[in-house]
C-alpha positions in Angstrom: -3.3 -24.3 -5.5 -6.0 -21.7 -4.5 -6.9 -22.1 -1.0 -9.9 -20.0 -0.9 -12.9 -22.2 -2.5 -14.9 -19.1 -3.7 -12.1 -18.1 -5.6 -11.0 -21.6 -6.4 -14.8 -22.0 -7.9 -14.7 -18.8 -10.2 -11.0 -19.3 -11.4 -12.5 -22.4 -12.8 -15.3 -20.8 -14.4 -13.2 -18.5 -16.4 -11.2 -21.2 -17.3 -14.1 -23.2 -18.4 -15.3 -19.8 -20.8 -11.7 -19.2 -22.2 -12.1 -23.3 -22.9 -15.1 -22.3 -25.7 -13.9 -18.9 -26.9 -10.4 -21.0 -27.5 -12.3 -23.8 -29.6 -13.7 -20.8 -31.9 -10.4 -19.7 -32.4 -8.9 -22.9 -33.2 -11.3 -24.1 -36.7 -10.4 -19.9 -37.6 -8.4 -18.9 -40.9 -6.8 -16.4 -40.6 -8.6 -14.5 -43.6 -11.8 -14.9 -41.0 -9.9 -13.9 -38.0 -8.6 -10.4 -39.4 -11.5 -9.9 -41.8 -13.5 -6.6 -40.4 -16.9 -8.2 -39.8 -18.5 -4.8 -38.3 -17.4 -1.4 -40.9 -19.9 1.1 -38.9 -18.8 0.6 -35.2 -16.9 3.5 -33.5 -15.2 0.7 -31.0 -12.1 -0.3 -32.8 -11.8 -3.0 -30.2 -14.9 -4.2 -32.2 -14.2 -4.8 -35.9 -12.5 -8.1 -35.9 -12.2 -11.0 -34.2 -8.8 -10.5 -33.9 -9.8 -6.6 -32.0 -12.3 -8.7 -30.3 -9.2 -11.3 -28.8 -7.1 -8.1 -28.3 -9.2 -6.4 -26.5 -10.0 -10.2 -23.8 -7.1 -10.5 -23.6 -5.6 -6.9 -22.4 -8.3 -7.1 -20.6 -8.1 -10.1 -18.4 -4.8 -8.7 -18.1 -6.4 -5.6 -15.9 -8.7 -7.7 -13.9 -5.5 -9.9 -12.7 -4.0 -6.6 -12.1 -6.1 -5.4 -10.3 -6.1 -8.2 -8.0 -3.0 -8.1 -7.6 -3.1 -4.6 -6.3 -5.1 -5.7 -3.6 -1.6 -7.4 -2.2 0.5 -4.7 -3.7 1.6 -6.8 -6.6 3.3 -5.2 -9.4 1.0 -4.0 -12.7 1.7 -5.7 -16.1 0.3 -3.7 -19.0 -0.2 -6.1 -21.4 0.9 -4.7 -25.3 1.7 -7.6 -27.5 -0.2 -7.6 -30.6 -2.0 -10.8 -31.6 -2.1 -11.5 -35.1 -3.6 -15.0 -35.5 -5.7 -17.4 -33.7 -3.2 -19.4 -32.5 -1.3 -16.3 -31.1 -4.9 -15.9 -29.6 -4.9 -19.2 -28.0 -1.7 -18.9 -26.8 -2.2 -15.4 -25.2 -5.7 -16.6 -23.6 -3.5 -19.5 -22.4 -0.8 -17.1 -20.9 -3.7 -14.7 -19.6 -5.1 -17.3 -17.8 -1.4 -18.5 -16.2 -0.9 -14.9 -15.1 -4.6 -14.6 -13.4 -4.1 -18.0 -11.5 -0.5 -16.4 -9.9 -2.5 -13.6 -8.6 -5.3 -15.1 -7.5 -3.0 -16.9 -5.6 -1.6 -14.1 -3.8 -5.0 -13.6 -2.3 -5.8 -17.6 -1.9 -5.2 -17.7 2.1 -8.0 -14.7 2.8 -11.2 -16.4 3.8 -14.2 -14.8 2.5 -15.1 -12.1 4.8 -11.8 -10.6 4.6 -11.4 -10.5 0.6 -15.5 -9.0 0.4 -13.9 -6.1 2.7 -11.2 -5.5 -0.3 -12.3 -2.8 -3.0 -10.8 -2.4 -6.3 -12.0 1.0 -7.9 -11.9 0.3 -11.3 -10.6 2.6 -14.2 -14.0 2.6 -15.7 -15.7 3.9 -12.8 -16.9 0.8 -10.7 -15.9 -0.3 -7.4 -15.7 -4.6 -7.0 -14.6 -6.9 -4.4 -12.2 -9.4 -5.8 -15.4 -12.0 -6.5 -17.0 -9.3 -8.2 -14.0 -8.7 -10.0 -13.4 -12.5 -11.2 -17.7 -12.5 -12.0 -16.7 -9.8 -13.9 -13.9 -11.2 -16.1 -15.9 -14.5 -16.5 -18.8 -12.4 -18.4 -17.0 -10.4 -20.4 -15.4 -13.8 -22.1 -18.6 -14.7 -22.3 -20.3 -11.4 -24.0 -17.6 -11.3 -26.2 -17.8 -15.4 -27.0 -21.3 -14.3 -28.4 -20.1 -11.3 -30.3 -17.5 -13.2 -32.3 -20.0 -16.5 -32.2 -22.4 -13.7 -34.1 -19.9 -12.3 -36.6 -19.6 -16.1 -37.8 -23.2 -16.5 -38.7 
């Protein structure tokens, strides 16, 4: 269990916007799931839904990561390609597992003490570990919409 409530609160939100981006994947073919719904973007984590669930998932990957370095706990790059969307499912699934143990490793800090951690991030932004879990919670949800808009 997650002693800290702040953290206890926000683990539960991402859970809750993996809980809606997994009932996408689950009514997907796999003709849908791997078809390239956007030919002009430059972001090849972009073209597919399948790039799309690539790219959450290495992705939540890093934010665990990087909360983990906060305790200096080991780094897991995260490489395994996903080529349906039950692989999907199951990787959010295991993403999620993998982000609860490390949140966990910083569970007995009360507040004040985890806002005075900083993770500087490889895209150029420095969070505190609630910043970092916000952070992780929107990007499910930005890319939720994205795939929610290739299926219109």
């Amino acid at each position: 269990m997650i002693e800290n409530s702040a953290l206890r609160a926000l683990y539960e939100e991402y859970e809750r916007s993996t809980e809606d981006l997994k009932r996408i994947l689950k009514n997907l073919s796999l003709f849908s799931f791997t078809k390239i719904r956007d030919e002009t973007t430059t972001d090849p984590d972009c073209q597919s839904i399948q790039t799309v669930i690539q790219h959450v998932v290495q992705s939540g990957y890093t934010y665990a990561n990087y909360l983990q370095q906060l305790v200096d706990g080991p780094w897991n790059e995260y490489n395994f390609p996903i080529k349906t969307p039950i692989d999907g499912i199951i990787e959010i699934e295991t993403m999620m597992a993998y982000t609860n143990k490390s949140i966990r490793f910083l569970g007995h800090f009360t507040n004040e003490e985890l806002s005075k951690k900083t993770i500087n991030s490889r895209w150029g932004v420095t969070f505190d570990p609630e910043q970092m879990l916000e952070h992780a919670i929107v990007h499910i949800l930005r890319h939720r919409r994205q795939i929610e808009n290739f299926l219109k």
